[in-house]
Structures are given as C-alpha cells and as structure tokens.
C-alpha positions as CSV (number, residue, x, y, z in Angstrom):
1,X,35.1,37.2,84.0
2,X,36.4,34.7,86.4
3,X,39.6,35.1,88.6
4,X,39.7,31.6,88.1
5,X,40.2,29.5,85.1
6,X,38.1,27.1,83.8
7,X,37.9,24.5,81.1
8,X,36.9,21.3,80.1
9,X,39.4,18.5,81.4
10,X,40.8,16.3,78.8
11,X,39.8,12.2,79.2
12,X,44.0,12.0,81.0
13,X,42.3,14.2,83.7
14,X,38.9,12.9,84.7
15,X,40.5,10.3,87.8
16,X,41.5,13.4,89.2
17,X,38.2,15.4,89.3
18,X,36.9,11.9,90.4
19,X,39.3,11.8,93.5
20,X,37.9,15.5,93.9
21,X,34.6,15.8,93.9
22,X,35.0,12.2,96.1
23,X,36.6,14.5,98.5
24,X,34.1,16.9,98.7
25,X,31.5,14.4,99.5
26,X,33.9,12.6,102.3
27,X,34.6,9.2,100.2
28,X,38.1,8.0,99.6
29,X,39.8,8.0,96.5
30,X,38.8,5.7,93.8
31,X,40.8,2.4,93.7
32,X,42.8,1.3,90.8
33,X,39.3,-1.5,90.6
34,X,36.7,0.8,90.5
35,X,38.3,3.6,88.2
36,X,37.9,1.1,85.4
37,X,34.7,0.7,86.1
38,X,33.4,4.5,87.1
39,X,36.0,6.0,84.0
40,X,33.4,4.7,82.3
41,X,30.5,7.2,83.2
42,X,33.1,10.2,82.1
43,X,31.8,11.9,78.8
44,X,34.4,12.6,77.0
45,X,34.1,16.8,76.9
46,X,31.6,16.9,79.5
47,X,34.2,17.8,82.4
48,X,34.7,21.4,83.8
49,X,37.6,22.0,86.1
50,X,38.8,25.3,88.2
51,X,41.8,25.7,88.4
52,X,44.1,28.2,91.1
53,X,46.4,27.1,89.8
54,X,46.1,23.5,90.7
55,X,42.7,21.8,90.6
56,X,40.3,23.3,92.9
57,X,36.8,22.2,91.5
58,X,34.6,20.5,88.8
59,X,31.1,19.7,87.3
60,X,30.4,17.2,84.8
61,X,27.5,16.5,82.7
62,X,26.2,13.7,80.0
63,X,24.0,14.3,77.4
64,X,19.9,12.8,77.4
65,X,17.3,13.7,76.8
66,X,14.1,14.8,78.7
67,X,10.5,13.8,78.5
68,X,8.1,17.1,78.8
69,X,4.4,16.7,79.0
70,X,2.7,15.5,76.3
71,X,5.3,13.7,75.3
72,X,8.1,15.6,73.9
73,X,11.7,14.5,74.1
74,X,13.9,17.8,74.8
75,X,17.7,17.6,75.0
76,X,18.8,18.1,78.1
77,X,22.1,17.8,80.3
78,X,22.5,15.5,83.2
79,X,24.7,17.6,85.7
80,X,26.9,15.8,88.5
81,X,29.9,15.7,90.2
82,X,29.9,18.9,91.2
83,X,32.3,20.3,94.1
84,X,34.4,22.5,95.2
85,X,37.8,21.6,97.5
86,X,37.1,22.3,101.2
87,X,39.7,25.1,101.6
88,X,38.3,27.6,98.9
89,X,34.6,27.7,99.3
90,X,32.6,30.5,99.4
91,X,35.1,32.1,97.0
92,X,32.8,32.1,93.9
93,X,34.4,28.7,92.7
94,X,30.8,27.4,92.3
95,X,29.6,30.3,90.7
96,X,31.8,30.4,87.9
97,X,31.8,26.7,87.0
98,X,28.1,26.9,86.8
99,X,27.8,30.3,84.8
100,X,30.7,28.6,82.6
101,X,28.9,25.4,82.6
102,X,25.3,27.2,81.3
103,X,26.8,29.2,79.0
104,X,28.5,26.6,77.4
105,X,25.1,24.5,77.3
106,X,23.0,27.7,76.0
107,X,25.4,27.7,73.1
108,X,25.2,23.8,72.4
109,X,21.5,24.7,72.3
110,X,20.7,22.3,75.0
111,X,17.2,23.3,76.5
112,X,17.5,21.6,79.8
113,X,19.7,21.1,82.7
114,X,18.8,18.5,85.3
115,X,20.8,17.7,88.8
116,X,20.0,16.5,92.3
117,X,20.7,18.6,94.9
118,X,23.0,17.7,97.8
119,X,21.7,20.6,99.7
120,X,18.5,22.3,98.9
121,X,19.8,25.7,99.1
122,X,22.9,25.8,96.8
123,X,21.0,25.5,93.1
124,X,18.0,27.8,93.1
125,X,20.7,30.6,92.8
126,X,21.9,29.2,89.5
127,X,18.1,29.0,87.8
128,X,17.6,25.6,89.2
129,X,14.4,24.7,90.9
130,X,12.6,21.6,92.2
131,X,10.5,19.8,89.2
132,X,10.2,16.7,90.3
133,X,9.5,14.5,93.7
134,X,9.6,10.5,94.5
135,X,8.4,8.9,97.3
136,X,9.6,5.4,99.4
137,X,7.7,2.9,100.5
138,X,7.7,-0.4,102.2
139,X,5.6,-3.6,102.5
140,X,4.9,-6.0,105.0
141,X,5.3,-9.0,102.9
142,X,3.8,-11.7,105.8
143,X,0.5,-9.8,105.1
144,X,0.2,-8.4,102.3
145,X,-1.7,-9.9,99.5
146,X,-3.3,-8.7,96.1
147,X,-6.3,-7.8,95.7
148,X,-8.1,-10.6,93.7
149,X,-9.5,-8.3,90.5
150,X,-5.3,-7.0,90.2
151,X,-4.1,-7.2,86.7
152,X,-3.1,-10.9,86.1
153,X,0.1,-10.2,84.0
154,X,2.5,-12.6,82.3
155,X,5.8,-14.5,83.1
156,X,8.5,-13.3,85.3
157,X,12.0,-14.2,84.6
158,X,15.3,-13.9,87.2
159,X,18.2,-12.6,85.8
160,X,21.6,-12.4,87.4
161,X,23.6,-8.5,87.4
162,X,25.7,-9.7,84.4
163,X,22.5,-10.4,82.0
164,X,20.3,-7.4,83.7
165,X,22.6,-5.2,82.8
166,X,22.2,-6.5,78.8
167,X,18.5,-6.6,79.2
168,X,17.4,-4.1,81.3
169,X,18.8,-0.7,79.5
170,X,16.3,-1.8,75.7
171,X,13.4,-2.6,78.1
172,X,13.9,1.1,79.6
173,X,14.4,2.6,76.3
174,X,11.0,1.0,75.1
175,X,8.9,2.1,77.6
176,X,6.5,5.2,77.6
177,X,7.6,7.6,79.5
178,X,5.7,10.3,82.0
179,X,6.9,13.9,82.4
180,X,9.8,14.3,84.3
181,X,11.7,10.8,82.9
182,X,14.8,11.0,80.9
183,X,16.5,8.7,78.1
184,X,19.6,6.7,79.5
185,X,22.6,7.3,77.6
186,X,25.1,3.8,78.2
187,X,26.8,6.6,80.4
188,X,24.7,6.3,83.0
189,X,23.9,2.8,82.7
190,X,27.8,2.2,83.4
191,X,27.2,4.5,86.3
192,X,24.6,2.4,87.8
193,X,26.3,-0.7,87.0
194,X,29.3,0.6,89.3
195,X,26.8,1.3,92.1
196,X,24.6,-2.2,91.8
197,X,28.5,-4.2,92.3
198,X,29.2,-2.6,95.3
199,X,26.3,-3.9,97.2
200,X,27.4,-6.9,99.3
201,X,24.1,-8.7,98.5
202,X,23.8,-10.2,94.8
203,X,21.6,-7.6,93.0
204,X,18.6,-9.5,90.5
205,X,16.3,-8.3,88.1
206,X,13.2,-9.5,88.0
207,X,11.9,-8.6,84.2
208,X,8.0,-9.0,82.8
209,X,7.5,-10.3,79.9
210,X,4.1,-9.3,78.5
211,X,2.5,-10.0,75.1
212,X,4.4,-8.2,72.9
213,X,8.2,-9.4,75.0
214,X,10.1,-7.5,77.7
215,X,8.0,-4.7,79.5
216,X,9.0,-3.8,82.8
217,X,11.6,-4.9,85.2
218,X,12.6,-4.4,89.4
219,X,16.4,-4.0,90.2
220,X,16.7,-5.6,94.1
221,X,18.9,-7.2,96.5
222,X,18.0,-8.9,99.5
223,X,19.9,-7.2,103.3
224,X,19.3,-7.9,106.2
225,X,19.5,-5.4,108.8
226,X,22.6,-5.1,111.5
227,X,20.1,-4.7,114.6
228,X,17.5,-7.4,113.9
229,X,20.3,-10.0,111.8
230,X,17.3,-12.5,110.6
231,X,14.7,-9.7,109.6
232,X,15.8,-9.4,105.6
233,X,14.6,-6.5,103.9
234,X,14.2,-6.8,99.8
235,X,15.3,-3.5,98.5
236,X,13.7,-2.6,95.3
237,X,16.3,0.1,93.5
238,X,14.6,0.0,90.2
239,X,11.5,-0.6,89.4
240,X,9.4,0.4,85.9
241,X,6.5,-1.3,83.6
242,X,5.1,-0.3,80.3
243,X,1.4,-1.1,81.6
244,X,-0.4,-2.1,84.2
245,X,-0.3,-6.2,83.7
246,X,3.5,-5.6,84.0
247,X,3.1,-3.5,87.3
248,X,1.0,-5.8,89.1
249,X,3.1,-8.8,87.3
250,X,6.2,-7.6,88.9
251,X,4.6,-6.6,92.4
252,X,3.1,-10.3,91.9
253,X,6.5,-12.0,92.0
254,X,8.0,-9.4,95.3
255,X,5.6,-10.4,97.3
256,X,6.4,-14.1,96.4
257,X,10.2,-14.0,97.2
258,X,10.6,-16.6,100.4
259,X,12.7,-15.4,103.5
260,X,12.0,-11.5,103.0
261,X,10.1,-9.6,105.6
262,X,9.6,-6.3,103.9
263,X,9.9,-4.9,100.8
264,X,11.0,-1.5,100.3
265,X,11.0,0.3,97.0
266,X,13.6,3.3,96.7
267,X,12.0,5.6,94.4
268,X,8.4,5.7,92.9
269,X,6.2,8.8,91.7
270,X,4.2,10.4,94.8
271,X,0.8,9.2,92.7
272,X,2.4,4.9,92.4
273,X,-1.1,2.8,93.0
274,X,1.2,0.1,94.7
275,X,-1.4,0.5,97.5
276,X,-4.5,0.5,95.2
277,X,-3.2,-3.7,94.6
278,X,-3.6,-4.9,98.1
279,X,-6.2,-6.7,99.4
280,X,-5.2,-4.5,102.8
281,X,-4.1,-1.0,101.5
282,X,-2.9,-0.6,105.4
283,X,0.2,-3.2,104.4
284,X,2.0,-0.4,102.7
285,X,3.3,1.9,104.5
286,X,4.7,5.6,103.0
287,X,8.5,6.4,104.6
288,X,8.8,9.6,103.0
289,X,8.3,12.0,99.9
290,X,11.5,13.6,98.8
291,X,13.4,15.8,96.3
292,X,13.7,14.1,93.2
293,X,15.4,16.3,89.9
294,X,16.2,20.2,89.7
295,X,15.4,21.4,86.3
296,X,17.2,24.4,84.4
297,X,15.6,26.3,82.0
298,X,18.6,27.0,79.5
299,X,16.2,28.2,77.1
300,X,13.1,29.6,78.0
301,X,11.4,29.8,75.0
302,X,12.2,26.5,73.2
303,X,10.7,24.9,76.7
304,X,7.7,26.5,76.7
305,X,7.0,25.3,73.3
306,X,8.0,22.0,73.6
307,X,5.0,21.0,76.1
308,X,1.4,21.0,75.9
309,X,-1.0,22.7,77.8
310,X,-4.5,22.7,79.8
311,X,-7.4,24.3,78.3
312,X,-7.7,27.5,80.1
313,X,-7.4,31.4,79.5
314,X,-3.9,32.5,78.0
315,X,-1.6,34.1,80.6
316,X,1.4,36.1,80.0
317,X,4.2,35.2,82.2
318,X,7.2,37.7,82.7
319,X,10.3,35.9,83.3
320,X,13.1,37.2,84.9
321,X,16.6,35.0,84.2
322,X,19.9,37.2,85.8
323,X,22.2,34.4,84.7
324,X,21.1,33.9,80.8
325,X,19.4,37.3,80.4
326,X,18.4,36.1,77.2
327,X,15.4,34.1,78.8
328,X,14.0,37.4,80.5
329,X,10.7,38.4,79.2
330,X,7.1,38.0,78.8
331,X,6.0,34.7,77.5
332,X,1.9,34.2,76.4
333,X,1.2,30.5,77.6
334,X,-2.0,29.3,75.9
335,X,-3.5,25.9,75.3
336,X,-2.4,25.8,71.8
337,X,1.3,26.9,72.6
338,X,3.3,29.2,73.7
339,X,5.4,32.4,72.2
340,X,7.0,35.4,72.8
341,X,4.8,38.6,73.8
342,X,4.9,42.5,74.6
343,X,2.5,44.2,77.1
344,X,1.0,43.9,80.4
345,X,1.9,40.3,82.4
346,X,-0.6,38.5,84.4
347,X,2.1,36.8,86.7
348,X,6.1,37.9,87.3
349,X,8.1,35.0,88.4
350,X,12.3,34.1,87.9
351,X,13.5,31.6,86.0
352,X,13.9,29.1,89.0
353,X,10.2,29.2,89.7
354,X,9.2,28.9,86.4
355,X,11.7,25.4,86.8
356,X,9.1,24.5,89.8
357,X,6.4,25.4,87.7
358,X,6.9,24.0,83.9
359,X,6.4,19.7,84.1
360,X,3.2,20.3,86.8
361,X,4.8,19.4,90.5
362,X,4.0,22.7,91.9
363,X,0.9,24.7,91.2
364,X,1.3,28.5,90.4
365,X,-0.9,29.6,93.1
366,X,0.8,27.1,96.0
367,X,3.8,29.5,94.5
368,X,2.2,32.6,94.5
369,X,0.7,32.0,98.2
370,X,4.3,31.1,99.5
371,X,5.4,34.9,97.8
372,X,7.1,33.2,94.9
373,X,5.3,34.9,92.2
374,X,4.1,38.0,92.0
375,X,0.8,38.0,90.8
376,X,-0.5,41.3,88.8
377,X,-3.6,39.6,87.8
378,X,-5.5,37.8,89.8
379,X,-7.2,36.2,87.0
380,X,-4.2,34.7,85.8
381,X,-3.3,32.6,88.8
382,X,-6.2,29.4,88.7
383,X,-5.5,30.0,85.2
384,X,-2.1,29.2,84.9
385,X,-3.0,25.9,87.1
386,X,-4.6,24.4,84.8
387,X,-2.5,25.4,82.2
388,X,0.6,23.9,83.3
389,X,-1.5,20.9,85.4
390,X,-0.6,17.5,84.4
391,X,-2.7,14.0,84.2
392,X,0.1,12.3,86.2
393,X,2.9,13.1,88.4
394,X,5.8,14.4,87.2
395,X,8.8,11.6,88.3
396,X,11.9,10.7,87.0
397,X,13.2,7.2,88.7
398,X,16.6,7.9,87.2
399,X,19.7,8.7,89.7
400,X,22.7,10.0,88.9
C-alpha cells in the first residue's frame, strides 16, 4: 500500500503530467503550439499520476504490440514519460507508480512492457532488463561506392514531411518484422511527427517502391555542423526495407544526395550489412552500439510460449519475480515449447535476466559468467544458448 495516491489522470490532466515529466528531464513547459500537437500521443487511460497532494509524478504507456521470435505478435505496453518532481525523490514515488503501473497491466493481461532507460540503473529493479541493442553509424559519402553485384532495387520517390507522414506509417505496418520490433499505434506516429517538425532542417522521406509497391523508406534531414559550417551531415532517423532490393535501393539513393559529406544513420540492428554493400567496407565507420528497449516480463508464462525455440536439450528454468510473484517458478523450455514444471532446475535466474535473456541479445552463459544466473546444472547452460539463440539480432528501430 502506498502512502501516496495514485491513479490514472483523466484526458483534462495530461498537459500537466507533460509540463512534469518535462521538468524532470530539464525542458521547458510545453507551448500552447506544441501541446496540440504532443496531446496527441496521450492515450486516453494510459496516464498514472502520484499525487502528495498535488502532482508529484507520472508514467504513461500506449498500447502495441511486440514481435517475439519466430514471429509472434504479443501485446505489449510502451512505457514513457516517466518521472518524478525533483524535491521528492528517493521517497518511493517511483516505486509505487511502477508496482501500480504492472499491476494494472498484469490484470489487462498485457504480456509485455517495453521502455528506454534514461539511466541504466533505475529499471532492472522493477523486472526490467536490457533485450535489445542498436548501433550508429556513418558514411563517408565522397568515397564510398556500392559494390557492383549490390541488389539493383527499384524506384525511389521524395516525399515532403506532410505526405511521409501519410505514407510512411502502411509501409511500416506491411513490413516483416524481426524479434524485438513493435507495431506502431497512430500514438506514436503523432509522437514522432512532433519530434521530425522541430528539426530546423526540412525532414524527407525517401520511400522504395519495389514490385509489389511501397517497401521500405529512410526518414532524414540534411545539418550542417556549427564548427565546420559547410561540412553537411545527412542524418538518417528512420530507416527500414521489406527485402534486400529495397535496402540497397534506399542506400543507393543516400549516397546520391549532392552537397552531403556524411551520412549518418541513428539507429540500425548491431548485425545491419550496410558495410557488406560497399565497394570499400572501410567507408563506414561504426560510432557506437548502445541500449536500445528494456523488456518486462508481465507474464512469464504466456511469453515463454509465445516464441520458438532452438533445437537443444530441455532446461528447466527457476524464475524468481518479487514484484508479480505470480511469475516465480520453474519453467521447462524445450524446442517444441514451453510450460510449467515441478522438480529440480538446471538454471535460477530473476525475472529481469530472464528480460535479457528471452528475444536472444544476451546468451545465458555471458549471464551466468557475469554471476547473473546461478547455474545448478552445468549441462543446462550451452543448452539454454541455443535454445533461446536467434538467426538475427534482436532490434527494435522504434523510439518513444
């Protein structure tokens, strides 16, 4: 029971847990401009606020869905905006809007939660654990050519911001999708809108068209930097493609925009080929590998289910969950599925390992060597690798 009280804000009070969690984060109040604009990306329900008596702190979430490997679509909850006013942290404000927050998703029977982290070390005490990473990257585009066997691919058309944004979100929602990706509810799509019209360069998309119509598309405005006022960097913010004629189509058309020294793409998976296209793979260079999504296991067993598998040994896996005590257990993770189960268990890990663990980023025995599971039989360990090993990088590409 919290000495605090929470609930969900009605729509009348969502400007105000804006101009909070704003606060938190150091940005000014939202203008009366923008709040039509980000009142948009409010779900209606989907705001928690603490209250002491006045407002104090909030989360928010929208509703998606998440992509699992082998293919599965799982509800999950996109979680954001979360803070808590400067003067009462460290008072268990946090805590008790994310207890509130799972709870109230456990009962909606949402499987998933999914954040970014500010900070790395706030969320792995709510359940939450790193699942997915990204990686930026930029190219010297005076130099860099493809290689002459790259994927032809079809015609690319320009769009202005106004038509991308009518375009763009059907192309996404027709695309396969790898672990790790999530739908895009217009919630989010209004969210990015609001971020692509603050950029003080025009923002274009750039969309394939391959034989069967629209099939991949790069978000991008053109900067140039403060220092160096004539070297103009094209800043690639979005960038997907339903095959590989699509990929090398749209790299194809980058590397042809005049006046641009380098391009530099925000946020790809840590296994993107861009390299694998150039005639010089040295004209790419890697910035950095970072944290992508946090993933929260809401309910244990209706995730393990949901994905496939490696062919391997079973394992049982004892979970330990303090927050939703309903997940604790042992769990048998075989290649045809996965279940409940009593008796001995191979490996003990909590439920934000287990987050680290489920779409293939980490390996169980990189975990178990750091002291993050505990393993009871050695057996189980380079059998749970390939058990929950994926053919591609989990990555997400979506921001929020």
């Amino acid at each position: 029971m919290s000495e605090f009280e929470i609930r969900t804000l009605g729509v009348e009070e969502h400007r105000a847990a804006c101009d909070l969690f704003r606060e938190t984060v150091h940005f000014p109040p939202a203008d009366d401009a923008e709040w039509v604009l980000a009142a948009r990306y409010y779900q209606p329900g989907g705001t928690l606020g603490a209250f002491d008596p006045e407002l104090i702190g909030t989360a928010r979430f929208f509703d998606a869905e998440l992509t699992v490997p082998g293919g599965a679509r799982v509800p999950m909850a996109g979680v954001t905006s979360v803070g808590v006013r400067a003067d009462r942290t460290r008072r268990g404000v946090l805590r008790a809007l994310m207890t509130e927050q799972l709870e109230g998703f456990a009962a909606r029977g949402v499987v998933f939660a999914n954040l970014l982290a500010s900070e790395a070390p706030i969320y792995g005490r709510f359940g939450y654990g790193l699942a997915t990473r990204f990686r930026v990257y930029s190219v010297d585009r005076h130099r860099a050519r493809l290689r002459p066997d790259a994927p032809v691919g079809g015609a690319v058309e320009l769009l202005d911001l106004d038509r991308a944004l009518e375009v763009c979100p059907g192309v996404y929602a027709g695309l396969e999708h790898r672990p790790g990706m999530m739908t895009r509810p217009e919630v989010l799509w209004r969210l990015y809108e609001l971020q692509l019209r603050r950029h003080a360069s025009p923002v274009k998309a750039a969309v394939h068209h391959g034989p069967g119509g629209p099939d991949g598309f790069a978000l991008y405005h053109v900067d140039g930097l403060r220092a160096h006022p004539w070297t103009k960097n094209l800043q690639v913010v979005d960038l997907f493609a339903g095959s590989a004629a699509a990929y090398a189509g749209l790299w194809r058309f980058l590397l042809g925009v005049d006046l641009v020294d380098r391009i530099v793409v925000e946020s790809r998976p840590v296994d993107d080929p861009a390299e694998l296209l150039l005639a010089d793979h040295r004209r790419g260079n890697v910035e950095r590998i970072g944290d992508e999504h946090w993933i929260r296991l809401v309910d244990v067993p209706s995730a393990l289910r949901a994905r496939e598998y490696g062919h391997a040994d079973p394992v049982v896996l004892e979970v330990y969950d303090p927050l939703l005590p309903g997940n604790s257990g042992g769990y048998r993770v075989a290649p045809d599925g996965a279940e409940r189960a009593e008796g001995p268990a191979g490996l003990r890990l909590d439920v934000t390992t287990l987050a680290m663990v489920y779409l293939g980023t980490w390996r169980p025995s990189a975990l178990a060597a750091a002291g993050r599971i505990e393993v009871r039989d050695p057996a189980a360990l380079p059998a749970a690798d390939l058990l929950f090993g994926t053919r591609v990088a989990a990555w997400s590409g979506s921001h929020f």
